[in-house]
C-alpha positions in Angstrom: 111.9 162.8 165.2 113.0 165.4 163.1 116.2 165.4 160.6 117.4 167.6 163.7 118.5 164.6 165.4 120.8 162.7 163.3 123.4 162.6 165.3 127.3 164.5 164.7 128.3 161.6 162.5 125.4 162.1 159.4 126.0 165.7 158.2 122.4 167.2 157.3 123.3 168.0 153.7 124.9 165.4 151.5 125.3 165.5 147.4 124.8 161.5 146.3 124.8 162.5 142.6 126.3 165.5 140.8 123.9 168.4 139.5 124.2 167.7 135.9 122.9 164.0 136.6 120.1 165.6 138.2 119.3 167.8 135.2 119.1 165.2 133.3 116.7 164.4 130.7 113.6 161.8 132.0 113.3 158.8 130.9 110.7 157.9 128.4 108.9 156.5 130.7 108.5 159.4 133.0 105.1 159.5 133.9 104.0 155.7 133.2 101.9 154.1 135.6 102.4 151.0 137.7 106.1 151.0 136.6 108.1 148.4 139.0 109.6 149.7 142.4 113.1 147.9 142.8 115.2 148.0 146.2 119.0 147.7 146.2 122.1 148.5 148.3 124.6 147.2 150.2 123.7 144.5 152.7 123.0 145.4 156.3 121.9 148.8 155.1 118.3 149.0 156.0 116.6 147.4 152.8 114.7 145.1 154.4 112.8 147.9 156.4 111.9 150.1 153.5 110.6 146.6 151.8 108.9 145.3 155.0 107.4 149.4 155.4 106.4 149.8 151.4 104.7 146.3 151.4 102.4 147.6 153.7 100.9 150.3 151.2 98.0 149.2 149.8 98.9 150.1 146.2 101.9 147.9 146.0 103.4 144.4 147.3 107.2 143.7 147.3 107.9 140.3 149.0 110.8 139.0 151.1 114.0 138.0 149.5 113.1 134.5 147.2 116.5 134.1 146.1 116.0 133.2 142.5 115.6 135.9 140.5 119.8 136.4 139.8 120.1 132.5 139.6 117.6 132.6 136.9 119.4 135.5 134.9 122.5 133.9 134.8 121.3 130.6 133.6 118.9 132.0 131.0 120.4 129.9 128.2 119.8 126.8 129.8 116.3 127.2 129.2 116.4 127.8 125.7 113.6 129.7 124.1 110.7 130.8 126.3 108.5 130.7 123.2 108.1 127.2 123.7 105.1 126.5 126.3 107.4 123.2 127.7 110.5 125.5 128.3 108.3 127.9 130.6 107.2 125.2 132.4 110.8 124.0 132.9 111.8 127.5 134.2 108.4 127.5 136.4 109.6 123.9 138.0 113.0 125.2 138.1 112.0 128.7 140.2 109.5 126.5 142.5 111.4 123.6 142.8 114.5 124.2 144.4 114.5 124.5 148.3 117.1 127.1 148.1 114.0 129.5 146.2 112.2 130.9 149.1 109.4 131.1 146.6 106.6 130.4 149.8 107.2 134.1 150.3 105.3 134.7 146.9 102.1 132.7 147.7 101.1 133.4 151.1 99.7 129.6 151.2 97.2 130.8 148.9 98.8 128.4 146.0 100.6 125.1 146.2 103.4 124.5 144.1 101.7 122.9 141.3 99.2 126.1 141.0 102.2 128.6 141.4 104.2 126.3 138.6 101.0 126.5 136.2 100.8 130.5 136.9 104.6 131.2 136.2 103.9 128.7 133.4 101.5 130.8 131.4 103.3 134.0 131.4 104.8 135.7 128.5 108.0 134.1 126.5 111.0 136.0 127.9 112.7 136.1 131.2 111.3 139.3 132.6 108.0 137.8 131.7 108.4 134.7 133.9 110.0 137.1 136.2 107.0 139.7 136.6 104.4 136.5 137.1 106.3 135.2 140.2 106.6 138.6 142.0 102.5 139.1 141.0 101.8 136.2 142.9 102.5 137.8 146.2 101.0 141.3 145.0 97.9 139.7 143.6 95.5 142.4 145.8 97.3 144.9 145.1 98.1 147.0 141.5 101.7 147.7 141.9 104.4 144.9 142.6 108.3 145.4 143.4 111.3 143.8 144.7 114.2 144.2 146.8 117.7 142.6 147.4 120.9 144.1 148.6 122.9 142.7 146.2 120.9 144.2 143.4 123.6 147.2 143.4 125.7 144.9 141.4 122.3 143.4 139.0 120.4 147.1 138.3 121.9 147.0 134.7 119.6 142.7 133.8 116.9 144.4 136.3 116.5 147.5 133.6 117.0 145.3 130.4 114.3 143.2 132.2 112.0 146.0 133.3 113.0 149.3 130.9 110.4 151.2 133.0 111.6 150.1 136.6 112.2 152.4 139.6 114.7 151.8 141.6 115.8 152.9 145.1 119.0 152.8 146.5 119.3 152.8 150.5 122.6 153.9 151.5 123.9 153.3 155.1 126.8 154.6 157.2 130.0 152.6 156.4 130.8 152.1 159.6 127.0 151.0 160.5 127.0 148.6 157.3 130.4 147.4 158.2 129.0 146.6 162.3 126.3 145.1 161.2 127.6 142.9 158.7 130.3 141.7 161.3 127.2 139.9 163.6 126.0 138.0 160.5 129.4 136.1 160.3 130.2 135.7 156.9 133.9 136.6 156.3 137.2 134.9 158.3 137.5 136.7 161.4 140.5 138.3 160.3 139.6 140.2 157.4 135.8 140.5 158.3 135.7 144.1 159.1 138.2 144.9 155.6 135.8 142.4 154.0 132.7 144.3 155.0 134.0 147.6 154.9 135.1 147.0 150.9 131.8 145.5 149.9 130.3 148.5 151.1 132.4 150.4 148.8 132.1 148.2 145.7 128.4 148.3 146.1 128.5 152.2 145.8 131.0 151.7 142.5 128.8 149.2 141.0 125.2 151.3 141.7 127.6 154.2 140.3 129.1 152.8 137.1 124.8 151.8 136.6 123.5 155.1 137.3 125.7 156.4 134.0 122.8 154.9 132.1 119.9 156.3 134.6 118.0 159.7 134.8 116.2 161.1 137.7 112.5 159.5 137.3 114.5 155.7 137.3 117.0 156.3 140.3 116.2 157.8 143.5 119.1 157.3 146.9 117.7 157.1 150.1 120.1 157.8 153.5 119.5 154.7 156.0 119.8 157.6 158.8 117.5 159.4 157.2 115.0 157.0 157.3 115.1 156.3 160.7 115.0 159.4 162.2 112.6 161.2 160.1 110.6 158.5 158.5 107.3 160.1 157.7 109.3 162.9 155.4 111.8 160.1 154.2 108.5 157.9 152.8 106.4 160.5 151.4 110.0 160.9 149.3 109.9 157.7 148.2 106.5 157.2 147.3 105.9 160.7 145.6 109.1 159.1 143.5 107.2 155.5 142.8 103.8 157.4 142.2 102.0 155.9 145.1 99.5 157.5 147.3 101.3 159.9 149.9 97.7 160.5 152.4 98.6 161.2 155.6 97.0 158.1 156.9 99.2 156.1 154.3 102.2 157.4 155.6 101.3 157.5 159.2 100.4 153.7 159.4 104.3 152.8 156.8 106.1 155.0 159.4 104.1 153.7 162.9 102.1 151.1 162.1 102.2 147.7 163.5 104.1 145.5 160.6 103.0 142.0 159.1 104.8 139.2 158.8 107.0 136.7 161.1 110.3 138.2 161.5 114.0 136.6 163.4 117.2 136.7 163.8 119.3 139.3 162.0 115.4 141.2 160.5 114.1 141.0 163.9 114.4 144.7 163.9 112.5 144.9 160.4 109.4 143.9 162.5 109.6 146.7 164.8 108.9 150.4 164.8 111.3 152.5 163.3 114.0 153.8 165.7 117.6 155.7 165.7 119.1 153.7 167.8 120.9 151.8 165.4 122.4 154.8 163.5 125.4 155.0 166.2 125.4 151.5 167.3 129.1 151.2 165.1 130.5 153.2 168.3 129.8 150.1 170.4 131.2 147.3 168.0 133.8 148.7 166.1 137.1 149.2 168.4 138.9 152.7 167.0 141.1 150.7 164.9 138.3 149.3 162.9 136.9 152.3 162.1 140.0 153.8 161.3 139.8 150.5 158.8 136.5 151.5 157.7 137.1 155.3 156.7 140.2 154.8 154.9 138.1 152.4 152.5 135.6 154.4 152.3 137.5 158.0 152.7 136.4 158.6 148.7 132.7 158.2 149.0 131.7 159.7 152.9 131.7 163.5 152.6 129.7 162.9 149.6 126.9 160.5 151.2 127.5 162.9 154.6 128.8 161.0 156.7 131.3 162.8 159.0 134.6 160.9 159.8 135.8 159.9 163.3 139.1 160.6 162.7 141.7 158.8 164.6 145.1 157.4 163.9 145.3 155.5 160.2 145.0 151.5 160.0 147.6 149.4 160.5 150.1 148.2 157.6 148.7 144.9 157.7 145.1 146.0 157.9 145.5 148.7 154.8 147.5 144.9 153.0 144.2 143.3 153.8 142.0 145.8 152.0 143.9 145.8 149.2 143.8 142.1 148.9 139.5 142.3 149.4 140.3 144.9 147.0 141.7 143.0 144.4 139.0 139.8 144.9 136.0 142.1 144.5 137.6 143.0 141.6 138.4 140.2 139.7 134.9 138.9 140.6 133.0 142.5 139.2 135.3 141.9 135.8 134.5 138.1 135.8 130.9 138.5 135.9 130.8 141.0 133.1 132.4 138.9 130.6 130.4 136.1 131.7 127.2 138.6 131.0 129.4 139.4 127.7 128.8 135.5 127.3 125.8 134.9 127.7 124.3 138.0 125.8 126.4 136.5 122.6 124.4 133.2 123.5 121.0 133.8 124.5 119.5 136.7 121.5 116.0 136.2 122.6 114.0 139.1 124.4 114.8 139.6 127.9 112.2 142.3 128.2 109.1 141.7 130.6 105.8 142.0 128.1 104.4 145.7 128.4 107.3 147.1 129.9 109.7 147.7 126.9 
């Protein structure tokens, strides 16, 4: 397929960032090698594929969600100083310990937990450190390692004070597509599900926004879900020409056709399977015309810019626009809670954060 065929509702051209954020200065560490390859965006918007499809390059290993990572952040200052051997080990327990950490994605049965605990263990004293070691474990063949989670869009500012040199992509999907999607995981109440969805969507382009202030162009790269999917082999030789992986015709071939490993179910069935388009208008089917109507008005700031065309139709309800203002007001109180939590903790914890090597 060809970017030819996306369909009436993904405009061709779209303009993610403005021009002078593109002429930006690099980074200084434009041109480092092996620098991390982060995944982020707003859930249900394709970042399981490009993880499942970029851990099958042979230069780089990016593991399933494991859940910890965030959790770990957070409660940094419970573990005290990581220059002190028995307070890594603590940590290591901590990470490999609790059934919540999907850390069995990281070994490949290759280690138990008391060999994953003693690697994690012996890495270097800060967080990013400990951090690094875990994610290595499941790129141990290969020279590059990475990471995705969707709700990274609202983390990219710890993941850079963690990893100064990271790269990080962010996959942005149709509203309306995200919004559908989101509505068969169940969630949100019933009632305000599709507001629900539909405004974490938006808050996850505000908060990968208000981080990309920070950012140049060798550290930031958007990817279009749509895009993706209809013209994959064009789409990855974008993204790994951006991470500094190999981009031979073979490589790219096998990521964008290839048959793809692991076990997958239930809502990453699809992961598992070849790329297709047939989800990019699937919306049409789940969303009646007064969800969507729901949909654009929340996210009437952000679409022309991301190209996606609206619908149109008549506006939302009164008591549907009262419910995305009250989703409104709860994504932000939690957005200005967590950052004077982070406020917290920084004024807590003075140790380095930074992973060894990548500061």
């Amino acid at each position: 397929m060809t970017a030819s065929t996306l369909p009436p509702s993904v405009a061709r051209g779209w303009h993610p960032r403005e021009a002078a954020w593109a002429r930006r200065e690099p980074s200084p560490y434009a041109g480092r090698a092996a620098r991390p390859l982060l995944i982020g965006g707003c859930p249900r918007s394709g970042t399981t594929l490009l993880q499942v499809t970029l851990d099958m390059h042979p230069e780089i290993g990016i593991p399933r969600e494991t859940n910890f990572i965030r959790e770990l952040w957070w409660q940094r200052t419970r573990f005290g100083d990581l220059g002190d051997p028995a307070n890594r080990r603590r940590v290591a327990e901590w990470i490999f310990g609790e059934p919540g950490h999907l850390t069995r994605r990281l070994t490949h049965k290759r280690l138990d937990g008391s060999e994953a605990t003693a690697e994690v263990a012996a890495a270097a004293p800060t967080i990013g450190s400990v951090v690094e070691r875990c994610l290595r474990l499941h790129a141990h063949d290969t020279p590059r390692w990475g990471d995705k989670r969707p709700a990274y869009s609202g983390f990219i500012g710890p993941l850079f004070r963690m990893f100064p040199d990271a790269l990080y992509v962010n996959v942005v999907r149709d509203p309306r597509g995200a919004t559908a999607s989101q509505l068969t995981m169940g969630w949100d109440e019933p009632q305000v599900a599709v507001a629900t969805a539909a405004v974490r969507w938006e808050f996850a382009i505000r908060a990968t926004d208000h981080a990309t202030r920070s950012l140049r162009p060798d550290q930031f790269l958007d990817v279009r879900y749509e895009d993706l999917v209809t013209d994959p082999e064009r789409q990855l030789e974008r993204i790994l020409a951006f991470a500094g992986l190999s981009t031979s015709g073979r490589i790219v071939e096998r990521l964008a056709h290839g048959d793809r490993d692991g076990w997958f179910r239930g809502p990453h069935l699809q992961a598992g399977e070849p790329m297709t388009a047939a989800p990019v208008e699937r919306w049409r089917e789940r969303l009646t015309p007064a969800d969507v109507a729901l949909v654009e008005h929340v996210a009437a700031a952000f679409m022309e810019r991301f190209g996606y065309v609206p619908a149109g139709g008549a506006a939302p309800a009164e008591d549907a626009v009262q419910a995305i203002a009250h989703c409104r007001r709860a994504f932000r109180r939690q957005w200005r809670r967590s950052r004077r939590d982070e406020w917290i903790r920084r004024a807590r914890y003075r140790q380095p954060v930074a992973a060894a090597g990548h500061d």
